[in-house]
N, C-alpha and C positions, 0 to 999 in steps of 0.2 A: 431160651434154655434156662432153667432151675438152675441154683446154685447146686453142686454137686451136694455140698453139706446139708442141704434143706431134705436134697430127696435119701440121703442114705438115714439121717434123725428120723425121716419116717420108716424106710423100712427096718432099721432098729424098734420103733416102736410097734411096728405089726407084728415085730419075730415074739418080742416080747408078749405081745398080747397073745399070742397063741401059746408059748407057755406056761403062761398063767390063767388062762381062758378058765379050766377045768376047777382047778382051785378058789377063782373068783366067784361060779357059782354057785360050790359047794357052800361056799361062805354066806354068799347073797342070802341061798335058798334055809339055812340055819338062821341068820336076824331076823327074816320075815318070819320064820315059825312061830305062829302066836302059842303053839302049846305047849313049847319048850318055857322054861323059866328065862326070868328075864335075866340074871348073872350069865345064864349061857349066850343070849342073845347079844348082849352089850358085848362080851368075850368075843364072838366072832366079829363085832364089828369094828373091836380095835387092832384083829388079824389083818380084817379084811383092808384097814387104814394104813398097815405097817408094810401091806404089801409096796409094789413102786407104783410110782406115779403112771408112768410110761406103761402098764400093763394094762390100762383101761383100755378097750375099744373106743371112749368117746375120744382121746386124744387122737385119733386115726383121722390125716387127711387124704380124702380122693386126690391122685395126680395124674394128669397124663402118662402113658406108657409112656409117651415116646418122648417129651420135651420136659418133660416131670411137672408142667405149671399147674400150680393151685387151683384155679380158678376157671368157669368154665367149661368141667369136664361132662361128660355125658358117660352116666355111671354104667349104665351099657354096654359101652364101647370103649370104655376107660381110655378116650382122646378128648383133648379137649376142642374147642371147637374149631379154632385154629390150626391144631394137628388134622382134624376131623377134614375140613373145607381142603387142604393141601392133598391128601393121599382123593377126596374125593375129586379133584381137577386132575391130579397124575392118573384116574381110574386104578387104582389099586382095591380101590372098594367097592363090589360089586352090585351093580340096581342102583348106584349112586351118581349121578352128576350134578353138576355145579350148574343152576338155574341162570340162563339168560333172556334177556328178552328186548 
């Protein structure tokens, strides 16, 4: 199991990402405009730098539902493979078993 405080810093930082999502690429979409003057372009990029850190999508890490672990997960099924192997031996997950031989 994930330290509580690891998995709530990230759903903090998804809440965040989402609202700021809409503003972030209003801004994006304004620097890249090449036919805008550059004073405006630089402008929105120092918006788009004052925004928070934490609003970026790249800071977002995949966690298991269900044990919250980093690492591992299967973006799909957002388990990780561990959570994944456990629900697929209980058959909790359907068309799934655990291979023996």
């Amino acid at each position: 199991m994930a330290k509580k405080s690891a998995v709530e810093r990230d759903l903090k930082r998804r809440r965040m990402a989402d609202k700021y999502a809409a503003k972030r690429a209003e801004l994006k979409a304004i620097s890249k405009n090449e036919e805008l003057p550059q004073e405006e372009r630089f402008a929105a990029r120092l918006k788009l730098a004052a925004l928070p850190r934490n609003s970026s999508k790249t800071r977002l890490r995949n966690r298991c539902e269900l044990t919250g672990r980093p690492r591992g997960v299967y973006r799909k099924l957002k388990l990780s493979r561990i959570g994944l192997r456990d629900m697929a031996s209980n058959g909790q997950i359907p068309g799934m078993v655990k291979s023996s031989w």
